[in-house]
N, C-alpha and C positions, 0 to 999 in steps of 0.2 A: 814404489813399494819396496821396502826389504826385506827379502827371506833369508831364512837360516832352514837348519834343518830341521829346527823344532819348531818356528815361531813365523806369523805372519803380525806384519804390522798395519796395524787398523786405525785410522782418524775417525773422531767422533763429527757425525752427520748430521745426527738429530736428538733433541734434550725434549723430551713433554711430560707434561703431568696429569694425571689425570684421579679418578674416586676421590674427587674433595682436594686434590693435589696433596693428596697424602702417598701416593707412589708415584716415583718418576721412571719413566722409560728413556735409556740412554741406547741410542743404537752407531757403534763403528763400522767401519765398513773399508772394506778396500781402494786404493785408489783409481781401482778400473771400476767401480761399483760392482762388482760381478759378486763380492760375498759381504754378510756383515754378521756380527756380533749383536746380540739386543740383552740389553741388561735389567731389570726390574729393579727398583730400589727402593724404601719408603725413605722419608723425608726426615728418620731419625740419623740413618744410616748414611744417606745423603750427605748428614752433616758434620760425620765424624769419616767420611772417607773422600781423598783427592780423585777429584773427576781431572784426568789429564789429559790434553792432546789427541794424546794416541796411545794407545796399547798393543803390547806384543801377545797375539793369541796365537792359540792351537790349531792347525786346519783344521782338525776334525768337530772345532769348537764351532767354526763358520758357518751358515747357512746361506743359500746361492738367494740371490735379488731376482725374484721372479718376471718385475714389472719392468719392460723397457722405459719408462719415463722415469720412474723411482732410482732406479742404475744409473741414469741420464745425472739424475738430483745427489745421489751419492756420488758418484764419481767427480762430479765438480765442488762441491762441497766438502769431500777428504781432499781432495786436490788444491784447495784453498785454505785449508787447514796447514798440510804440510807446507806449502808455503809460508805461512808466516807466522808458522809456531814450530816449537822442538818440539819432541813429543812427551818428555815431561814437562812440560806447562801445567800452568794449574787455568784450566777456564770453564 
């Protein structure tokens, strides 16, 4: 994970859709799983904006991973991200 003093860098963990998959839930997360970012998008928005990698957020934007199993699921999954993507990727 890289911090600055303004910014944490989050991999994206999980992409769903859901109402008719007319909104999509993008949720990043740290590479310890311990915080993530959840984004709501609809599917117009979706398509006129780059879903990348990873993004650099706010701490104060984060929300802590409640569920030890879920932390367990994000933490390997932004960790398999960082691996074998920059974080500007487009995926």
């Amino acid at each position: 994970m890289t911090e600055s003093e303004a910014t944490v860098q989050c991999w994206l963990v999980e992409r769903s859709s859901f109402g008719d998959e007319r909104m999509v839930t993008l949720v990043y997360a740290t590479t310890d799983g311990e915080r993530q970012l959840t984004k709501q998008l609809s599917t117009n928005l979706l398509m006129r904006t780059a879903v990348t990698a990873a993004k650099d957020v706010e701490p104060e934007r984060l929300t802590p991973v409640e569920e030890p199993e879920t932390r367990e699921r994000y933490a390997t999954e932004a960790q398999r991200m960082a691996d074998t993507h920059d974080p500007d990727d487009e995926v």
